[in-house]
N, C-alpha and C positions, 0 to 999 in steps of 0.2 A: 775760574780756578781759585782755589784758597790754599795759601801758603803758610806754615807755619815752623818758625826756626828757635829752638828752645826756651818755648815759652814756660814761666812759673808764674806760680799766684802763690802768695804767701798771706795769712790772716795772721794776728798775733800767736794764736795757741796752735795751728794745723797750716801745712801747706800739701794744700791737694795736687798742684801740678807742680814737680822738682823740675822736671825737662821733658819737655814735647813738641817732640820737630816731626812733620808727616806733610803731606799733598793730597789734595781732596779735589777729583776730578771734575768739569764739568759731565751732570747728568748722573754721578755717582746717588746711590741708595746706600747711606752708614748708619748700620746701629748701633748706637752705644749702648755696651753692658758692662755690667762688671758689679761687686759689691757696694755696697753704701758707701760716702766719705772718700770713694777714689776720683773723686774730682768731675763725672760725667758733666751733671749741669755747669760748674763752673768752665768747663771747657768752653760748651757751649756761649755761656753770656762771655766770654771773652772776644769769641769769635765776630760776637757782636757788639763788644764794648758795653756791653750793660755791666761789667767787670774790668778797671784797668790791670793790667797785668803788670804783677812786678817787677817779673823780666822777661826780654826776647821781643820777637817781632812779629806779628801778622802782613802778609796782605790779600789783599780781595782785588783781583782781576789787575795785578798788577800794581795799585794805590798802597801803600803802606797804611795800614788803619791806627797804626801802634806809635805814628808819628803826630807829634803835637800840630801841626798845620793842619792834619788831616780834617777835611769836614765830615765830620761823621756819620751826623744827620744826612746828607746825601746818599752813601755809601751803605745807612739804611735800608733804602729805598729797595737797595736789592736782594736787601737781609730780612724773613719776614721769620717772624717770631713766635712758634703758638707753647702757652703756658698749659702748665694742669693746672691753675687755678681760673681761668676764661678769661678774666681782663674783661669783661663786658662791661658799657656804661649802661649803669639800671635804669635812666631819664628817658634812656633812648629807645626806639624801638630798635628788632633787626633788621632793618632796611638802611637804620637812619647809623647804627654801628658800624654797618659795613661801609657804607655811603660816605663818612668824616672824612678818613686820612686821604679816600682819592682827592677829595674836596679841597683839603687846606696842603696837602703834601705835591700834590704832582697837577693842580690848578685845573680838573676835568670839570664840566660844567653838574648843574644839579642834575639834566636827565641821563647825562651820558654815566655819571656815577651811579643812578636808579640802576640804568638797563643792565650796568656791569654786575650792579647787585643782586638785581633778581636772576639774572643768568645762573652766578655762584649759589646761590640758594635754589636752583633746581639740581644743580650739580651735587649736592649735597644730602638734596632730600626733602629741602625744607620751605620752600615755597610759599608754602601755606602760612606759614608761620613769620611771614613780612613784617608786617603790622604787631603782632605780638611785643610784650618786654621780656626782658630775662628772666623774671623769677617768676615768667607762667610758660618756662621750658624746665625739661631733665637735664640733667647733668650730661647727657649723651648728646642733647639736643645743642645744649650751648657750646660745646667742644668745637660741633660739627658749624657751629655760627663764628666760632672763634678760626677755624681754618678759613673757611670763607672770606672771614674778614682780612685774615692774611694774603689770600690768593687776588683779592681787589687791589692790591696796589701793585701786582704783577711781577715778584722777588724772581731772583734768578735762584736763589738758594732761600728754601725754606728749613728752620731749626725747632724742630719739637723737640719740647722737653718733659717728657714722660706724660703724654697728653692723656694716659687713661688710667692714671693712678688715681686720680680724686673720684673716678666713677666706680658706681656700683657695678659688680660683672655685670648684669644683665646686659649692659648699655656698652662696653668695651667693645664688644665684636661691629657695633654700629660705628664707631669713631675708627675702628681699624678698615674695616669696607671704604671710607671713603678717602683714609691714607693708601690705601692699597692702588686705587685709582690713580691718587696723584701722583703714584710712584712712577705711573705708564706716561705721565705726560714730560718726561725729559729732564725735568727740575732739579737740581742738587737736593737733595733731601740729608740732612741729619738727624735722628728719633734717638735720644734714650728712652729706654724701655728695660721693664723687667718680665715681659712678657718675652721666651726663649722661642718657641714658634712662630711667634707673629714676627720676630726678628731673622729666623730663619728663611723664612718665605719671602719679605719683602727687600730683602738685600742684598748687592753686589757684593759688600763689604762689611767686614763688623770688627767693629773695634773692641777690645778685651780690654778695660783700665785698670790699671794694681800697680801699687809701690810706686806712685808719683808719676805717671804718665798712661801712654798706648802702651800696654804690655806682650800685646799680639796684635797682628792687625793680619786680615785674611778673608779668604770666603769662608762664606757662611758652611762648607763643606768642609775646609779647613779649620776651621774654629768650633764645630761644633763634632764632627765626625773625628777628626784626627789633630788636634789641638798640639801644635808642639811645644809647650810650655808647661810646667807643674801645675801653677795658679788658675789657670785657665782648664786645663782636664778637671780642677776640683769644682772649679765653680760652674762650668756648663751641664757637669753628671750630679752637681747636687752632691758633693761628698762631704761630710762632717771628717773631719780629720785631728788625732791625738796623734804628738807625739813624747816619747818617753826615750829617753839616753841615760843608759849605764858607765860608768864610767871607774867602777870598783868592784870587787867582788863583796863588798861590803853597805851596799847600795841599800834605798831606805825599801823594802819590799813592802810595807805596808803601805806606805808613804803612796807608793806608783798605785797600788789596789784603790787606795782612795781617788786618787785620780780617773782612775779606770771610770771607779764607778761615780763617780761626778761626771765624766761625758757620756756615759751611757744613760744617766739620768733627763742630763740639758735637753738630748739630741730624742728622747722616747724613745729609743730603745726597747723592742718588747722584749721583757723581764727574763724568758728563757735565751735568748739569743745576746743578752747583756753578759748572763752568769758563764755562757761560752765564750764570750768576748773576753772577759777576765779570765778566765780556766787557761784558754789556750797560750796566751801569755805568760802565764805561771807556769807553765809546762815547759813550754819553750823557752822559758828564763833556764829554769830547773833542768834540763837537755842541756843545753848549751852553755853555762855556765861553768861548769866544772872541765870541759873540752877546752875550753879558749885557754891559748897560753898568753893573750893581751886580753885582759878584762875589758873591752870597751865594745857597749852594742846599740845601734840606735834602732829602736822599733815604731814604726809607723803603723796606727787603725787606722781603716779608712772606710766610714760607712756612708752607703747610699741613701736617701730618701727615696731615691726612685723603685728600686729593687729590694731594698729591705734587706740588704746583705751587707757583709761586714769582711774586711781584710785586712790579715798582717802582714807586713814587710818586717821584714827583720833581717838589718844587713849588721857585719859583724868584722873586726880586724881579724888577722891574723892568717898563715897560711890556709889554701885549700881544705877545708873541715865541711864535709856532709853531716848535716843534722842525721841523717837515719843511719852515719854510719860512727855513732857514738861510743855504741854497745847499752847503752841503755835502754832497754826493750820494754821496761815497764814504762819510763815515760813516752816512748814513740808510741807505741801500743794506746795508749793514752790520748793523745796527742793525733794518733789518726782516726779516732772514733770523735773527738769532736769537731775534723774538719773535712772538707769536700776534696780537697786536695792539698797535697805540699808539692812546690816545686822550688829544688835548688840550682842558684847560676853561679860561677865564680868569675869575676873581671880581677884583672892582675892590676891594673891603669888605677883604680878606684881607690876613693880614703879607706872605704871597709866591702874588702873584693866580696865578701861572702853575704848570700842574700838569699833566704828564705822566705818564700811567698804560703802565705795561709790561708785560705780561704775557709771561715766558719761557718762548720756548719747550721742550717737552718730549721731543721724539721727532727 
């Protein structure tokens, strides 16, 4: 088991882990996801000490690794590491990469380390490919020679970190086949990955990172189907998200349109479904503006890559006010020819109880 009680890593200009405290079971499958810069890999090599952390504590099976007496190098032995760049030594064949670290780390003779090797390299796929160096394999090939080489020193917890980002797709679904396997044989496994289905499939557990830590932690049913957190719904559905706040009746309107259409631009946006993206917000500014008796309205787009659809939120101060029940019939009239639906909720409890959902139309 791996223990972890508010650990941070701080660099000079970014600290990717603020506080992260969690338990990682034995036999547990975690994937780590989450955006760029939220700390996944670095989580990782702390776990391993390939990173000292700046604060908080680790331990592994009970040893505190975060303590300076700690032998590290031992504690290794059950920590196995695969990179997305291989770590392969090129002098070497792969028999003779796999064969080293049993050699000089855990003292197994030269046949007993052979037999281990060849074993793992049927395991793998790649047998044939003994005698071979590195760079008269694929990128697929040496991944699958870089686990191997992990699984010869016999880790109780193996840590990938994003093992299929430097390969070509073709070759990805081959390095995932033979993680998938080692997923059945018991092992603590940790994988970041930005692959969303191969995470989904091969996981007990998935870890969500954002804002300086695990920002959700859950099954893969939980985190991917029914996410309870905002950050995490955005970033498993793939949603581009603007947001715009009024806070005047005197508000820059051209100002927000430029906006508009700078994220409709970044995000490709097809051009007709951009120019209702902007419309419906002009409308519904233009609706609802003149109604509120507290000028203040935060409006949220939220567009999918997956589905190619687009949504407004639009929550608002002020007493109970139905958008369709304004009296202005030429903006609603307006306003529902360019969208799929309006639905209105009021919460009393809320900064701004009033909240209009939009959905733009497509076709």
């Amino acid at each position: 088991m791996i223990r972890i009680e508010h650990l941070k890593k701080a660099y000079p200009n970014v600290t990717p882990l603020k506080d992260v405290s969690v338990e990682i079971h034995d036999g547990d499958v975690i994937s780590v996801i989450g955006p760029s810069g939220t700390g996944k890999s670095t989580l990782l090599r702390c776990i391993n000490r390939l990173e000292a952390p700046t604060e908080g504590k680790i331990w592994v099976d009970d040893i505190e690794i975060t303590d300076k007496k700690c032998d590290i190098n031992k504690v290794r032995q059950k920590l196995g590491m695969v990179f997305q760049s291989f770590n392969l030594f090129g002098h070497r064949t792969v028999i003779e990469n796999i064969m080293m670290a049993p050699m000089d780390l855990l003292g197994k003779s030269k046949q007993e380390a052979y037999d281990t090797g060849m074993r793992l390299l049927r395991t793998v796929g790649l047998a044939e490919k003994a005698l071979n160096y590195p760079d008269e394999l694929s990128g697929g090939q040496k991944q699958r020679i870089a686990i191997a080489r992990t699984l010869a020193m016999d880790p109780d917890v193996i840590l990938l970190d994003e093992p299929t980002s430097a390969l070509d797709p073709t070759m990805v679904g081959e390095v995932q086949a033979v993680i998938r396997e080692l997923a059945k044989t018991g092992k603590t496994l940790m994988i970041v990955t930005h692959e969303m289905a191969f995470a989904r499939a091969i996981s007990n557990r998935v870890f969500y990172m954002d804002e300086g830590g695990i920002y959700e932690d859950g099954s893969p049913e939980q985190i991917f189907d029914h996410p309870l957190r905002e950050n995490t719904r955005r970033f498993v559905r793939r949603l581009k998200v603007l947001e715009l706040n009024i806070q005047s009746r005197d508000y820059d309107f051209l100002g927000m349109a430029g906006e508009i259409e700078s994220y409709c631009n970044k995000n490709q946006i097809a051009p007709k479904l951009a120019g209702r993206v902007r419309l419906v917000f002009e409308e519904a500014a233009r609706l609802l503006m003149p109604a509120l008796t507290v000028p203040r309205l935060q409006a949220v787009c939220e567009y999918s890559e997956q589905t190619e659809a687009a949504e407004w939120t639009i929550r608002y101060a002020g007493p109970h006010m139905d958008a369709s029940q304004t009296g202005d019939e030429l903006a609603l009239a307006v306003l529902k020819g360019m969208t799929e639906n309006m639905d209105y909720a009021f919460d009393a409890e809320a900064e701004f109880p009033n909240r209009l959902s939009l959905n733009v139309r497509r076709a």
